[in-house]
ZATOR-287584 format. One record per residue (C-alpha): chain; y negated, x, z negated. Coordinates in steps of 0.1 Angstrom, whole numbers, plus 5000, padded with zeros to 4 digits. Layout:
<kette->A | py->Y | px->X | pz->Z>
...
end
This chain:
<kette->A | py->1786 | px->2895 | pz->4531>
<kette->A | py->1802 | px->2913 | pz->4559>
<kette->A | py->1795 | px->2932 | pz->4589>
<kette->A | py->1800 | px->2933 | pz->4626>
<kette->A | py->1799 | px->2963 | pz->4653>
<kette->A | py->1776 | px->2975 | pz->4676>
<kette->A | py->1780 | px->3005 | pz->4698>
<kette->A | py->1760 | px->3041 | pz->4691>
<kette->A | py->1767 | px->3073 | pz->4716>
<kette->A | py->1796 | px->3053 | pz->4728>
<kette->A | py->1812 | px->3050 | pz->4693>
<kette->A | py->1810 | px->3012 | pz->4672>
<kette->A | py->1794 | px->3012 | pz->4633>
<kette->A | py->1790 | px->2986 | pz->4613>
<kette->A | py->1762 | px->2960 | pz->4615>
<kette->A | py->1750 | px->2940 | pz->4589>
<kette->A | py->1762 | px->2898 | pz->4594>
<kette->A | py->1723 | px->2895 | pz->4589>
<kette->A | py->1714 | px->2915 | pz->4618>
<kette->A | py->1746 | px->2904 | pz->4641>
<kette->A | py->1737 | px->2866 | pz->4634>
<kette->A | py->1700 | px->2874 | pz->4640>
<kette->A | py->1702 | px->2882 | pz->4677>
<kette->A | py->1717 | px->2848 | pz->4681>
<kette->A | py->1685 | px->2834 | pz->4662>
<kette->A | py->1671 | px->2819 | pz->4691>
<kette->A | py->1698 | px->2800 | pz->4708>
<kette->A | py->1731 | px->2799 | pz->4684>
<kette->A | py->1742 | px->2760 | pz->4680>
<kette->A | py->1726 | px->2752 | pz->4715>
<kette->A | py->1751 | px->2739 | pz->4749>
<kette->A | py->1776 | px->2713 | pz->4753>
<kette->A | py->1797 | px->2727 | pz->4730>
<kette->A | py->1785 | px->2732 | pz->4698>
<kette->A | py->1768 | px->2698 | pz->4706>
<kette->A | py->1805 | px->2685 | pz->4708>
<kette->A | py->1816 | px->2702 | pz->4678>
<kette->A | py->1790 | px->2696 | pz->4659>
<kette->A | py->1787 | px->2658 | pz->4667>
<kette->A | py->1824 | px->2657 | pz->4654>
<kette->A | py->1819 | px->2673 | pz->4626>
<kette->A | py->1792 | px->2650 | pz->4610>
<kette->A | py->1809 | px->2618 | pz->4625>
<kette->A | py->1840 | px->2630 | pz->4605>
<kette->A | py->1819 | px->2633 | pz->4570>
<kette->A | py->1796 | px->2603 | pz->4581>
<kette->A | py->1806 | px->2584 | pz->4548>
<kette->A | py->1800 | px->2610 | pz->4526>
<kette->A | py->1766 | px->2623 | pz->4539>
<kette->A | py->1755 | px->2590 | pz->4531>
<kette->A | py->1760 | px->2588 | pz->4498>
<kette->A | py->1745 | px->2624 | pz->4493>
<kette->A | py->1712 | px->2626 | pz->4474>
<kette->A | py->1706 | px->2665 | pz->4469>
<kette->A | py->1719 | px->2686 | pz->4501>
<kette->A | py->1723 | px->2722 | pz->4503>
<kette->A | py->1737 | px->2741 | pz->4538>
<kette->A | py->1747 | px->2775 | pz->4526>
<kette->A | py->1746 | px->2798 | pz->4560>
<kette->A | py->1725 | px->2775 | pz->4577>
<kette->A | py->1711 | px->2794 | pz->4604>
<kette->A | py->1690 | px->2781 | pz->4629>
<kette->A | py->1689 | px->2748 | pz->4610>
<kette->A | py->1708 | px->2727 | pz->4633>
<kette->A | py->1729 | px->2708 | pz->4610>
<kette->A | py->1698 | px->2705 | pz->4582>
<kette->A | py->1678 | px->2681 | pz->4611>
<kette->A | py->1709 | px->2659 | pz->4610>
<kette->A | py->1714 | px->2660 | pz->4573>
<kette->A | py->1678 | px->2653 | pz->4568>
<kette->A | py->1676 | px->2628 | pz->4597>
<kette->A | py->1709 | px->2612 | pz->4589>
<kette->A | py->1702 | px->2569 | pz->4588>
<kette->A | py->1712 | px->2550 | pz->4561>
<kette->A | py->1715 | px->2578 | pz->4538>
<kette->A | py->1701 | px->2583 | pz->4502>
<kette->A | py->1689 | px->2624 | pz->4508>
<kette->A | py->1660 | px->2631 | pz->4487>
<kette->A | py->1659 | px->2666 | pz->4492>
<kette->A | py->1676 | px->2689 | pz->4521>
<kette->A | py->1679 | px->2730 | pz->4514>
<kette->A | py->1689 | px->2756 | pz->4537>
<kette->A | py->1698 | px->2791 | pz->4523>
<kette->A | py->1709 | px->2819 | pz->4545>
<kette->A | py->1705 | px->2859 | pz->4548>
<kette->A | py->1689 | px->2857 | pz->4583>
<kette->A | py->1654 | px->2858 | pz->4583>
<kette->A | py->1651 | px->2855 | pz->4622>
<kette->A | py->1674 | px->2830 | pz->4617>
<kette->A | py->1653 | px->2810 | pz->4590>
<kette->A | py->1624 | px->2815 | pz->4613>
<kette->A | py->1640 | px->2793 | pz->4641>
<kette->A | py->1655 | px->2767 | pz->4614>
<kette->A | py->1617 | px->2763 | pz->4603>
<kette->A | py->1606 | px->2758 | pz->4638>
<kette->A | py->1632 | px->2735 | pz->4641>
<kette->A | py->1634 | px->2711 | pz->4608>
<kette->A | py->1597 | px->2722 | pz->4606>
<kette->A | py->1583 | px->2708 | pz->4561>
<kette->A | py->1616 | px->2685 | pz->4561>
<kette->A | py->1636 | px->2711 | pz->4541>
<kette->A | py->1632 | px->2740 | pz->4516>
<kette->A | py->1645 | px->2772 | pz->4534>
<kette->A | py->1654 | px->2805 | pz->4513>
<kette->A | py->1668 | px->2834 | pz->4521>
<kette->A | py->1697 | px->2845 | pz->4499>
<kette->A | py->1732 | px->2860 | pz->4496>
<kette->A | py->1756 | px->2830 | pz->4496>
<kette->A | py->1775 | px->2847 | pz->4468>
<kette->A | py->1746 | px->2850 | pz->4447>
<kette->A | py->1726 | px->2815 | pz->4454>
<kette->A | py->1694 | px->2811 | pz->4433>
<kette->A | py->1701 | px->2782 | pz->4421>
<kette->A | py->1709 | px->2763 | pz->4387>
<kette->A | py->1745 | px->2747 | pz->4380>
<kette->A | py->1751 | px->2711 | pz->4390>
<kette->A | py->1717 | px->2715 | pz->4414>
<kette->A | py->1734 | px->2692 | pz->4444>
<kette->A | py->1759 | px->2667 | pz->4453>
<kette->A | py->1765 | px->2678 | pz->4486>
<kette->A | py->1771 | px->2713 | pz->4499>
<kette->A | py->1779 | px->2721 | pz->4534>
<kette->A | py->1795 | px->2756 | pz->4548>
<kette->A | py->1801 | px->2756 | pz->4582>
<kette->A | py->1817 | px->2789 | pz->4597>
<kette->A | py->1805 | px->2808 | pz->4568>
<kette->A | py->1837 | px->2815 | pz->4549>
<kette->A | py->1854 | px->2840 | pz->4573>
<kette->A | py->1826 | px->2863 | pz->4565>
<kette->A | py->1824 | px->2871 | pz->4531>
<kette->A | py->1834 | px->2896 | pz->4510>
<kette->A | py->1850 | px->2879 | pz->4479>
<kette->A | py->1863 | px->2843 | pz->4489>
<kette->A | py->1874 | px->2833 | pz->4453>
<kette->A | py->1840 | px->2840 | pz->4444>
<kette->A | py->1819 | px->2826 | pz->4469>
<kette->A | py->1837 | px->2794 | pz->4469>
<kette->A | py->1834 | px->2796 | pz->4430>
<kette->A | py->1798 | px->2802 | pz->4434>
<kette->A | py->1793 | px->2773 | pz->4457>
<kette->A | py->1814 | px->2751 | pz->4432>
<kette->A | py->1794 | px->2759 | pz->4404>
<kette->A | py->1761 | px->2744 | pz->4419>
<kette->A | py->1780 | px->2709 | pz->4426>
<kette->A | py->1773 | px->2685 | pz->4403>
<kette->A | py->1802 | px->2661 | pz->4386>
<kette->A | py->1810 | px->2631 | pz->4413>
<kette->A | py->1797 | px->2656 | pz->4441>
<kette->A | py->1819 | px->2674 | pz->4471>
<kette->A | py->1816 | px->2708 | pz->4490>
<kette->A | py->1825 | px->2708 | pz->4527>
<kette->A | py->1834 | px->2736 | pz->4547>
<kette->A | py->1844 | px->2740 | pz->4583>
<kette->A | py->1856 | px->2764 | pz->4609>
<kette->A | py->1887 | px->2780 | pz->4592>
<kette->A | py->1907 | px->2781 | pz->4619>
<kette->A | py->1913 | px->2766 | pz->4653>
<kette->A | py->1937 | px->2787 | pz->4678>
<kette->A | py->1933 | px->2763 | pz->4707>
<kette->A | py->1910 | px->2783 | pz->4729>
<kette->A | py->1920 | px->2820 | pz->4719>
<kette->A | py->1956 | px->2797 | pz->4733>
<kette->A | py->1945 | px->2788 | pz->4764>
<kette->A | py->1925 | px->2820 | pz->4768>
<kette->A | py->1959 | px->2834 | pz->4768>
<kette->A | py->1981 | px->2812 | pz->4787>
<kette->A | py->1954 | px->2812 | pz->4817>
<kette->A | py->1954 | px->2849 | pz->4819>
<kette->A | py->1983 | px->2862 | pz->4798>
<kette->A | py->1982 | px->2877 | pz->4764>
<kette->A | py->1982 | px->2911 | pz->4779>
<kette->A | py->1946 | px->2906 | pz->4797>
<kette->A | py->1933 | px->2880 | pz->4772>
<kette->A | py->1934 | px->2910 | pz->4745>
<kette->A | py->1909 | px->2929 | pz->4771>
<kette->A | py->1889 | px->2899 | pz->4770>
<kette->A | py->1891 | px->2897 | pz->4733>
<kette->A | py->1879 | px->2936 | pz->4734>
<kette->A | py->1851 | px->2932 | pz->4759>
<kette->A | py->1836 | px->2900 | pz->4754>
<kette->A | py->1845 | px->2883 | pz->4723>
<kette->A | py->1833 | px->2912 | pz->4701>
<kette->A | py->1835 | px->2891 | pz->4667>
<kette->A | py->1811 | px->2897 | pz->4636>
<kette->A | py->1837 | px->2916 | pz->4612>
<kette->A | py->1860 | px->2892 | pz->4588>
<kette->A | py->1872 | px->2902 | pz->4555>
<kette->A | py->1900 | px->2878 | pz->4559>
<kette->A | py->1928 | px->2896 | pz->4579>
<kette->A | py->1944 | px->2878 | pz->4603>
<kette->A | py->1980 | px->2883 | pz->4580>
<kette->A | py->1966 | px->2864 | pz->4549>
<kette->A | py->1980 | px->2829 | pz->4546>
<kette->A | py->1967 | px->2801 | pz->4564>
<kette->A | py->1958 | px->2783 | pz->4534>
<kette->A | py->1938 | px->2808 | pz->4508>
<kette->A | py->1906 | px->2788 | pz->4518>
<kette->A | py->1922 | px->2755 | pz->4504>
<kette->A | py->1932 | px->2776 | pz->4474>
<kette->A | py->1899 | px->2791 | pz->4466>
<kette->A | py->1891 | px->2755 | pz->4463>
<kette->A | py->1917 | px->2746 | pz->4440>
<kette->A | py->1910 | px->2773 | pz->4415>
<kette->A | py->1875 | px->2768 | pz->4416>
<kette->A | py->1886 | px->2736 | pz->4398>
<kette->A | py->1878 | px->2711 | pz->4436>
<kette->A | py->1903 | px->2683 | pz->4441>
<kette->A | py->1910 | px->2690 | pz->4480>
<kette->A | py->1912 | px->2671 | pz->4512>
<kette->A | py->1917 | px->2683 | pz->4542>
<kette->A | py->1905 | px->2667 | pz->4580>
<kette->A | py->1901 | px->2677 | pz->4611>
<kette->A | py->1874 | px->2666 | pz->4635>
<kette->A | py->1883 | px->2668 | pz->4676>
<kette->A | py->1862 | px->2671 | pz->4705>
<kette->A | py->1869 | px->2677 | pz->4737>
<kette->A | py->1851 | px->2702 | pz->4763>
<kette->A | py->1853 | px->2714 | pz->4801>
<kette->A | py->1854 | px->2746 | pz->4813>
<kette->A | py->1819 | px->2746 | pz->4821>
<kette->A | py->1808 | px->2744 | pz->4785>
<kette->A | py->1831 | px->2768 | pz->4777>
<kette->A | py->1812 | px->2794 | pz->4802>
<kette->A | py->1777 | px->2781 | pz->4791>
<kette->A | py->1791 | px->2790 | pz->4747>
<kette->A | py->1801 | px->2824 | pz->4762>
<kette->A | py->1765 | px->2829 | pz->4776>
<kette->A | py->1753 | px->2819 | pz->4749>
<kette->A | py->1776 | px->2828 | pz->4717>
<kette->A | py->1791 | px->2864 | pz->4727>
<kette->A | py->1770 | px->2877 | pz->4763>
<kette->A | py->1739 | px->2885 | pz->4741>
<kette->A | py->1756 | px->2911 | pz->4718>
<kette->A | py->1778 | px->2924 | pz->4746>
<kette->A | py->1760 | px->2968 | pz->4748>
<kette->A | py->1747 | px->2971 | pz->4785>
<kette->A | py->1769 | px->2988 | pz->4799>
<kette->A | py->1798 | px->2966 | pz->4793>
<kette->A | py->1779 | px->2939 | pz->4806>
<kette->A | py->1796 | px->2945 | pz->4840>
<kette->A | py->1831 | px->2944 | pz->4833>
<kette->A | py->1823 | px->2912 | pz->4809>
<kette->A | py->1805 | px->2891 | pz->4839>
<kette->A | py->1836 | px->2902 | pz->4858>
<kette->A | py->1864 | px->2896 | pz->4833>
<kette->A | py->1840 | px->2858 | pz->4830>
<kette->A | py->1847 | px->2855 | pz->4868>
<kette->A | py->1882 | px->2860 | pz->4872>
<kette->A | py->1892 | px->2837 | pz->4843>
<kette->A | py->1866 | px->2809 | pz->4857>
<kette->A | py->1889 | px->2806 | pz->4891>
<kette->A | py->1922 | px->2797 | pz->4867>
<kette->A | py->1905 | px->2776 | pz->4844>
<kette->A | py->1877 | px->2754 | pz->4864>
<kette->A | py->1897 | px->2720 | pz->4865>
<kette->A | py->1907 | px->2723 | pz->4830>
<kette->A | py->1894 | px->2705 | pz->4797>
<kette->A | py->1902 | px->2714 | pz->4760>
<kette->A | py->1906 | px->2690 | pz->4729>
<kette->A | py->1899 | px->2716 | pz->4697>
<kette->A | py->1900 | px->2701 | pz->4661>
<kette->A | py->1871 | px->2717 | pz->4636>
<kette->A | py->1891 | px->2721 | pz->4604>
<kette->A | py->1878 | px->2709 | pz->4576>
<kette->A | py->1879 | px->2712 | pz->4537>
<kette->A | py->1866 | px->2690 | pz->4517>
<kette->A | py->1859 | px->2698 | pz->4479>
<kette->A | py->1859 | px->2674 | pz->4448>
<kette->A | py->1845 | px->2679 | pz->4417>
<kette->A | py->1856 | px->2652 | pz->4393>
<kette->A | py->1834 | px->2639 | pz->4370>
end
């Protein structure tokens, strides 16, 4: 896996994704829009959830997709696992799906699992940080079963960094981008083509599919995912200039709303 930043005697160093993802243990997945998002996501793969019997959610987190997957009416699931490198993280999923599912921590690019162990996998924003995507994607691929499908969201979706931007200009929105969204590092540089995700898939011998699933927010969810999302790993002392920077772009964008579409990629492994 990858890393992020944090700041020591004023300089950054890298963090370890465990570590950057664990401050967000407590609250990452809550407000109106990860609600949103998340709602579309598993309306969008409704059909296929259904017919899944063996479930595995690689990255996890804080276990707020594994309640719906175990939870999920009308479907066949006889057994719901979560695997991810956080253990603060595994610590809230547990508290959240309480005995419903088997939790592990693990690499994702090293999962401790058989071949052909489940029918459905699910990756949501976990592709952007890894190391190796041919082989985590091959990884994953090798633990579906014949007849079974691997799903993965989150690739890419340019609508709010867009509208970021057009409020305030690209100029300012790449201060914002500097002070507030401090992102957890990506292996995947921005200049690599858009589709090496639906590659990965292909040569890890999936049949693909793409979707997208939309949903629609107001500004005010937007401020309540910054609160949440990106203010708790902002250091101190920039905490000023964010709050400020959060202010001014609030006047612009008060009255607006946002439709973003969750990419997905959907994996087939033919029997």
């Amino acid at each position: 896996m990858d890393s992020s930043e944090s700041e020591t005697s004023g300089h950054r160093r890298p963090l370890p994704v465990a570590e950057y993802f664990g401050r967000l243990a407590a609250t990452y997945g809550d407000g109106e829009y990860y609600g949103n998002r998340r709602r579309a996501v598993l309306e969008t793969i409704a059909g296929e959830i259904a017919d899944a019997r063996d479930v595995l959610d690689v990255g996890c987190g804080n276990g707020a997709y594994l309640a719906k997957f175990a939870a999920a009416p009308g479907n066949r699931v006889r057994g719901v696992t979560g695997v991810d490198l956080s253990i603060d993280m595994l610590l809230s999923a547990r508290n959240r799906v309480g005995v419903k599912c088997r939790l592990l921590c693990a690499d994702v690019s090293r999962l401790p699992f058989k071949p052909e162990s489940f029918d459905f996998i699910f990756a949501s924003h976990v592709l952007q940080f890894v190391a190796d995507l041919d082989g985590v994607v091959a990884e994953f691929a090798r633990c579906v079963r014949p007849g079974g499908l691997l799903v993965a969201t989150g690739q890419r979706d340019e609508g709010f960094r867009q509208m970021l931007s057009a409020i305030v200009g690209p100029d300012r929105w790449r201060e914002y981008r500097d002070v507030i969204f401090q992102r957890a590092g990506r292996r995947q540089a921005d200049a690599a083509p858009d589709d090496r995700y639906q590659r990965a898939f292909a040569r890890s011998g999936l049949r693909v599919e793409e979707r997208a699933a939309p949903f629609t927010i107001q500004w005010a969810d937007i401020e309540e995912w910054i609160s949440i999302r990106w203010m708790p790993l902002i250091p101190e002392g920039e905490r000023q200039q964010a709050d400020a920077m959060l202010a001014e772009v609030a006047k612009a964008g008060a009255s607006r709303s946002l439709t973003l579409r969750e990419p997905l990629i959907l994996g087939r492994r033919d029997v």
